[in-house]
C-alpha positions as CSV (number, residue, x, y, z in Angstrom):
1,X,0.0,0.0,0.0
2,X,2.7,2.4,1.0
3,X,4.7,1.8,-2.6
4,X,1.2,2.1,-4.4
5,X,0.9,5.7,-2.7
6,X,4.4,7.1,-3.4
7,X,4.4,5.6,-6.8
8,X,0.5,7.5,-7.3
9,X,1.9,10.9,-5.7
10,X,5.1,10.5,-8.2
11,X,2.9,9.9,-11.0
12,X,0.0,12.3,-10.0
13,X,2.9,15.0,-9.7
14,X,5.4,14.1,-12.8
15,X,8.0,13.3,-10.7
16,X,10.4,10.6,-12.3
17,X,12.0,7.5,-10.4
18,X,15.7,9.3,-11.6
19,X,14.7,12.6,-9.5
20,X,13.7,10.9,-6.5
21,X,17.0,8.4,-6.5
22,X,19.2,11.3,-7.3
23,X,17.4,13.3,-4.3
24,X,17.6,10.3,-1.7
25,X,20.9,8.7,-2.7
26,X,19.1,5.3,-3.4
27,X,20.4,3.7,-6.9
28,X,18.0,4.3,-9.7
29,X,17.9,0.1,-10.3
30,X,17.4,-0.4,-5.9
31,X,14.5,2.4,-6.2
32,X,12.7,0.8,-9.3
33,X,12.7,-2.6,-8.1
34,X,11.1,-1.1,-5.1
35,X,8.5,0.4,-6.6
36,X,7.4,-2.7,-8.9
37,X,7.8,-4.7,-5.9
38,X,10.2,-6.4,-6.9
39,X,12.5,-5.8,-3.4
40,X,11.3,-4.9,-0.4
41,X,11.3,-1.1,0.9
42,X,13.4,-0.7,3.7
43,X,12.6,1.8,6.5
44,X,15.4,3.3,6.0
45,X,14.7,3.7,2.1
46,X,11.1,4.7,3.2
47,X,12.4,7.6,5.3
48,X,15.0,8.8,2.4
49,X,12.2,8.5,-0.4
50,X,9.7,10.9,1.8
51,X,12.4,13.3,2.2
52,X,13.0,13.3,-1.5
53,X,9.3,13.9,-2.0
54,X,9.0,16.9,0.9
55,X,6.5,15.1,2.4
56,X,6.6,13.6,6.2
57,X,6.4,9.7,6.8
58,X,2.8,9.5,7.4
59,X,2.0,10.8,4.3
60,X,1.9,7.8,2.3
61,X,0.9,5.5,5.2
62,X,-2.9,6.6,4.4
63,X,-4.4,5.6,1.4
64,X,-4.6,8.3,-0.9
65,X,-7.7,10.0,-2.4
């Protein structure tokens, strides 16, 4: 649920996967196999991600309308 949001806000907001790894120091091939699911998100990761985005943790813990 948490991926589903971010990756909703970064398509909602044209914000590309390359910005957000450049941002948050996460490699562009960690952060996109996060998104599709295809790793697991790390809370670390989580933490790095929301700062990228400007937005607080809790943000993307809700589901998004």
């Amino acid at each position: 649920m948490v991926v589903d949001n971010i990756n909703n806000y970064m398509r909602e907001n044209g914000i590309k996967q390359k910005t957000v790894a450049e941002k948050s120091g996460i490699s562009k091939c960690a952060l996109s196999a996060t998104l599709t699911k295809n790793r697991k998100l790390t809370a670390d990761e989580y933490e790095k991600i929301c700062t990228a985005l400007g937005k607080e943790p809790n943000f993307f813990m809700t589901t998004q309308q």
